[in-house]
C-alpha positions as CSV (number, residue, x, y, z in Angstrom):
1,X,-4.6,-22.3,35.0
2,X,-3.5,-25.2,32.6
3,X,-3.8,-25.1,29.0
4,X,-3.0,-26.6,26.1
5,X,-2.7,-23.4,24.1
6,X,0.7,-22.2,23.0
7,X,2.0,-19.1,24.3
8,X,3.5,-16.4,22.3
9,X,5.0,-13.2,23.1
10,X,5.2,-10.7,20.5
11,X,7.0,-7.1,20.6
12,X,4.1,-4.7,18.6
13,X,4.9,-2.0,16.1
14,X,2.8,1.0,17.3
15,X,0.6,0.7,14.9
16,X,-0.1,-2.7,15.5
17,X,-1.0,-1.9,18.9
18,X,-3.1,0.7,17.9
19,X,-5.0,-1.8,15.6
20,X,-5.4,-4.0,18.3
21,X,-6.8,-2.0,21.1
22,X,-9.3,-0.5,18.6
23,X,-10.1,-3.9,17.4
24,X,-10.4,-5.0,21.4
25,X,-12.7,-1.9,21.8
26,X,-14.4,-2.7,19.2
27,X,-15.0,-6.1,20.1
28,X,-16.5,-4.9,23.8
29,X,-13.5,-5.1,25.4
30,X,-12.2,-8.7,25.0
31,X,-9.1,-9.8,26.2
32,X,-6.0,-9.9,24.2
33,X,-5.8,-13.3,23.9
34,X,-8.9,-13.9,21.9
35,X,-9.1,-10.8,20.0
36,X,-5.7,-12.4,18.8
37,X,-7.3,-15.5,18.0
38,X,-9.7,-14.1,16.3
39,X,-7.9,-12.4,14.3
40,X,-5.3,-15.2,12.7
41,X,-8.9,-17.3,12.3
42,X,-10.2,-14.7,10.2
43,X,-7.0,-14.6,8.4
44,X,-5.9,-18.2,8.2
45,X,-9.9,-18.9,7.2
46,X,-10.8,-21.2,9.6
47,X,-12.7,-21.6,12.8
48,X,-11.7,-23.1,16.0
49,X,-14.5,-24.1,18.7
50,X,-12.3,-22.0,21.5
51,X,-13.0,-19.3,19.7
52,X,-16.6,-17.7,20.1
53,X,-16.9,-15.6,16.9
54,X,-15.1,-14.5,14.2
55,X,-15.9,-11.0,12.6
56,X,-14.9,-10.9,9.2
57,X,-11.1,-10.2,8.4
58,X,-10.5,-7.2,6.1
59,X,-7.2,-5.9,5.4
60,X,-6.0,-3.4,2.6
61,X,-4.0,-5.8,1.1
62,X,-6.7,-8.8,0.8
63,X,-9.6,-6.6,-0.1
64,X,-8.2,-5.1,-3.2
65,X,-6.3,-8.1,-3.9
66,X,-8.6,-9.1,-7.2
67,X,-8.3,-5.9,-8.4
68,X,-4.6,-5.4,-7.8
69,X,-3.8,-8.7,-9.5
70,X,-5.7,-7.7,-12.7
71,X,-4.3,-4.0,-12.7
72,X,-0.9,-5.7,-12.8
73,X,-1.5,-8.2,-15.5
74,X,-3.4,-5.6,-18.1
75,X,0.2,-3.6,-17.6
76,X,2.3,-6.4,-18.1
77,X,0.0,-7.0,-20.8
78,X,0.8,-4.0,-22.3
79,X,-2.6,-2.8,-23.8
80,X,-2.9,-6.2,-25.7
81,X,-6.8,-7.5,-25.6
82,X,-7.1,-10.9,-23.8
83,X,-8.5,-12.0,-27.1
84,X,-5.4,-11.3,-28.9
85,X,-3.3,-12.9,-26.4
86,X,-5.1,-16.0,-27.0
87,X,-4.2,-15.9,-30.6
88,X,-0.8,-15.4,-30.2
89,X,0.2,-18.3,-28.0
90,X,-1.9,-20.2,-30.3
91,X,0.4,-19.5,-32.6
92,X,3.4,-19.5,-30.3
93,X,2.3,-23.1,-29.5
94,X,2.0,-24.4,-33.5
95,X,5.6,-22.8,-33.8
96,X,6.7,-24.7,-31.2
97,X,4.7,-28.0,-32.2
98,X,6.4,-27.1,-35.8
99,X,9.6,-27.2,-34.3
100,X,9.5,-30.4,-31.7
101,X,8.8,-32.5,-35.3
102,X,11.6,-31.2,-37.0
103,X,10.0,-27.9,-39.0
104,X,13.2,-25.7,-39.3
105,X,10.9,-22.6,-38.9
106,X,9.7,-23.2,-42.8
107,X,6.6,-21.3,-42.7
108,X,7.4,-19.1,-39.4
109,X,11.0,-18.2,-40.4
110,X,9.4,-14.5,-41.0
């Protein structure tokens, strides 16, 4: 049969494979090909009309993904309350400012 569709081979990891038939059982048996499909539309976030349906996509790493991000930034943070933060690259900013129009730190030199 002709088609327009690009053709891939892939060598899986075994868990991969795994994933995939239980996603093809899942799915009633599809073949392969569209459970594939269906998949990198889910992930990529788009549709295609040659694919029927699209379950949602959920992966360990995008479903946390919020929460991951902010865990990281309150430790890079260091305890320091947004709030706070603010202040001081308000102030960071005026130093700066102070500086581009010739302040020799004056006023911020402590």
């Amino acid at each position: 049969m002709a088609t327009d569709k690009k053709h891939i081979a892939v060598y899986l990891e075994k868990e991969n494979e795994a994933a995939l038939n239980e996603y093809v059982a899942k799915r009633g048996g599809i073949k392969f090909s569209a459970a594939i499909n269906e998949i990198l539309a889910a992930y990529f976030r788009h549709t295609t009309s040659r694919v029927p349906s699209v379950i949602p996509f959920e992966s360990p790493v995008t479903d946390n993904l919020e929460e991951l991000v902010e865990a990281k930034v309150n430790e890079a943070l260091g305890g320091i309350a947004p709030s706070d933060l603010l202040e001081k690259i308000a102030r960071l900013e005026a130093k700066v400012e102070a500086i581009a129009q010739g302040d020799t730190l004056g006023e911020w030199a402590a």
